[in-house]
C-alpha positions as CSV (number, residue, x, y, z in Angstrom):
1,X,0.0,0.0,0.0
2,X,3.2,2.4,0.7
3,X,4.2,1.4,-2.5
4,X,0.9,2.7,-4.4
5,X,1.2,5.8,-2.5
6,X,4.3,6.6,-2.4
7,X,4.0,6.1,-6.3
8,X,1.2,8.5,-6.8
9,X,3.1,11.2,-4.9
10,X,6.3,10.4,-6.9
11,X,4.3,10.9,-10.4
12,X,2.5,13.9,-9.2
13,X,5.9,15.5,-7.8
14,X,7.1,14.8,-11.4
15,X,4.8,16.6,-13.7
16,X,4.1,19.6,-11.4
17,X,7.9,20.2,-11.1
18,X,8.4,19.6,-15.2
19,X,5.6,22.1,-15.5
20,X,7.0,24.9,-13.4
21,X,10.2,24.1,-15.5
22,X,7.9,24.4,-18.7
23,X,7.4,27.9,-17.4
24,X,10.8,29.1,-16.7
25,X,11.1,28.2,-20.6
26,X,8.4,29.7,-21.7
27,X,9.4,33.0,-19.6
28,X,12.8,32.5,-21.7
29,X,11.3,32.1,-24.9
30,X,8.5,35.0,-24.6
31,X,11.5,37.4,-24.1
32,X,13.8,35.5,-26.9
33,X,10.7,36.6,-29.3
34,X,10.8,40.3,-27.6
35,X,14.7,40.7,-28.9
36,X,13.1,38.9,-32.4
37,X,10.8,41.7,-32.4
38,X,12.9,44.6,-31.7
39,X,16.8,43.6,-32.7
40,X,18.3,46.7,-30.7
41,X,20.6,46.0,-28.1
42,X,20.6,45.2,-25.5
43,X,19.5,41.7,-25.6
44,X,19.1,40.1,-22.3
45,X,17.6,36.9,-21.4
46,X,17.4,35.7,-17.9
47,X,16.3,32.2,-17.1
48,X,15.1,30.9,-13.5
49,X,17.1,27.4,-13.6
50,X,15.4,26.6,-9.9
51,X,12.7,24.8,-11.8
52,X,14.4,23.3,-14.2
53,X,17.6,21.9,-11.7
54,X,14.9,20.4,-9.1
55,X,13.5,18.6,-11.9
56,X,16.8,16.9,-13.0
57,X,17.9,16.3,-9.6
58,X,14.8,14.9,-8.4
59,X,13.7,13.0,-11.0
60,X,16.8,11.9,-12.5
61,X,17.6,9.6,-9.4
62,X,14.1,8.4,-8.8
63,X,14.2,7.4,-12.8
64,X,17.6,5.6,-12.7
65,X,16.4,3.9,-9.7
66,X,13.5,2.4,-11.2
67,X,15.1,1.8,-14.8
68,X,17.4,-0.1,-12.2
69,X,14.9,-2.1,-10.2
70,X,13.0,-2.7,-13.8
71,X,16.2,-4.5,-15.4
72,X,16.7,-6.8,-12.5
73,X,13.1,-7.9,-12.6
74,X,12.2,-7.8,-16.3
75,X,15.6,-8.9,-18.0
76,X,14.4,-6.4,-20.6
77,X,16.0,-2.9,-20.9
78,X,12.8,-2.1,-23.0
79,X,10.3,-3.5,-20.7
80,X,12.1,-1.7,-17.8
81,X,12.5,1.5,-19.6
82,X,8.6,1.4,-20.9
83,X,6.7,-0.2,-18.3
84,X,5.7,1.7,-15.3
85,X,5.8,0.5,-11.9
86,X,2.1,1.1,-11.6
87,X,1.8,-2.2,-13.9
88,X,3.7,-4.7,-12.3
89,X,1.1,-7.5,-11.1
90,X,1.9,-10.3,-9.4
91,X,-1.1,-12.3,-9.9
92,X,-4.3,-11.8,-11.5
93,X,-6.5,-10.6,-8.7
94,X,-3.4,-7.6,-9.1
95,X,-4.1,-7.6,-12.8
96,X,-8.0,-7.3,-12.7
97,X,-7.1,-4.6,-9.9
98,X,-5.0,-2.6,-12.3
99,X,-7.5,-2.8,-15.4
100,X,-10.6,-1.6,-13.1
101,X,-8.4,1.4,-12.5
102,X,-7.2,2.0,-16.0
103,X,-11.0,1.8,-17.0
104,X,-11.5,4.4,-14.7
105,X,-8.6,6.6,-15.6
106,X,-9.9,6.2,-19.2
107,X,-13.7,7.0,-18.5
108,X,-12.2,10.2,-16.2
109,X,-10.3,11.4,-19.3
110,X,-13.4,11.6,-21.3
111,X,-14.9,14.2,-19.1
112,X,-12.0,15.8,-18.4
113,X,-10.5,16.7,-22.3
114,X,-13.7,18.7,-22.6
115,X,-13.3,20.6,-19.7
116,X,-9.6,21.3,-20.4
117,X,-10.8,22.5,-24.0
118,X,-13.3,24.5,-22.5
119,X,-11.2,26.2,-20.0
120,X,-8.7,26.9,-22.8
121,X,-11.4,29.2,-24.3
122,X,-10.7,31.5,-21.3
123,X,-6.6,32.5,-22.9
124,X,-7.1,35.2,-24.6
125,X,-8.6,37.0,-21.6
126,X,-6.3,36.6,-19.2
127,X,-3.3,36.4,-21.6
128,X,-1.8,39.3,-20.3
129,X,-2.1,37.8,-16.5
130,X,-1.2,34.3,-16.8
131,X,0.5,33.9,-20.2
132,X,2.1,30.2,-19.3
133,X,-1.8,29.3,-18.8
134,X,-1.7,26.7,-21.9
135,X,0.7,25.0,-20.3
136,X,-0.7,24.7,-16.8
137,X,-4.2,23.7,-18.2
138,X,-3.1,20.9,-20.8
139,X,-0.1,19.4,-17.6
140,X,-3.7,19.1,-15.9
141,X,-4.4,16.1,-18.1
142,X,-2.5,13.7,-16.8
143,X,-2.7,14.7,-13.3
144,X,-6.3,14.0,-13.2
145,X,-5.6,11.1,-15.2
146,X,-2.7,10.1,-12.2
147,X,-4.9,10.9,-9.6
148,X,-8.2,8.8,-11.0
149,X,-6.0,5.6,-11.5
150,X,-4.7,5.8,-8.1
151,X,-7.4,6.4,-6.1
152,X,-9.5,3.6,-8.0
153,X,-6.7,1.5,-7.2
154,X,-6.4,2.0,-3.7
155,X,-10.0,2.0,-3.7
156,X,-9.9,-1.2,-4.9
157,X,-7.5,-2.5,-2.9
């Protein structure tokens, strides 16, 4: 059960922090088009590389460790590079555990690309507030996706 959860968190952690370094590059790139716009000197562009080191250094480890722990149990460098950790069942109450919550993750996602498309409507008027919004909204995909699988899964365990 530690293991679900503390998976969850782990995948959660992940795209929040590779969204907030989505933003830092976005920041960079909105004033790399300002100096394509007006070529006068100077040109300046300043990055925040908070987001984008606390990605690497968390996720690089937790993904080397798993790609790790996935060789020594698949014999497959492909299988343990492709297969989460979410989907490794040891018997097949585990397996029909792990397709009730993929059904549910599915079924979530059909509700919630709508919503997302809806919300999207919203950019152009609050462009000027939020201009990473795109980003934020469409990173909210797979969260909801992340968080529907594993709360049917715990659910069901």
């Amino acid at each position: 059960m530690k293991k679900i959860f503390l998976s969850a968190i782990l995948n959660i952690i992940a795209v929040i922090l590779f969204g907030w370094a989505l933003v830092a590059l976005y920041g960079a790139q909105m004033q790399f088009a300002d100096i394509m716009n007006d070529p006068e000197p100077p040109w300046e562009i300043s990055v925040n590389l908070l987001p984008l080191l606390l990605f690497f250094v968390i996720c690089t480890p937790v993904s080397v460790y798993l790609f790790v722990k996935g060789k020594r149990k698949h014999k497959s460098m492909w299988k343990a590079f492709m297969l989460p950790t979410e989907f490794e069942e040891s018997d097949e109450r585990e397996q029909l555990i792990t397709a009730k919550a993929c059904r549910s993750a599915y079924i979530t996602m059909w509700f919630t690309a709508p919503i997302v498309a809806g919300l999207l409507i919203v950019y152009p008027i609050i462009q000027d507030i939020i201009p990473y919004y795109p980003i934020i909204i469409l990173l909210l995909l797979p969260v909801v996706q992340m968080i529907s699988y594993f709360y049917s899964l715990h659910k069901n365990l």
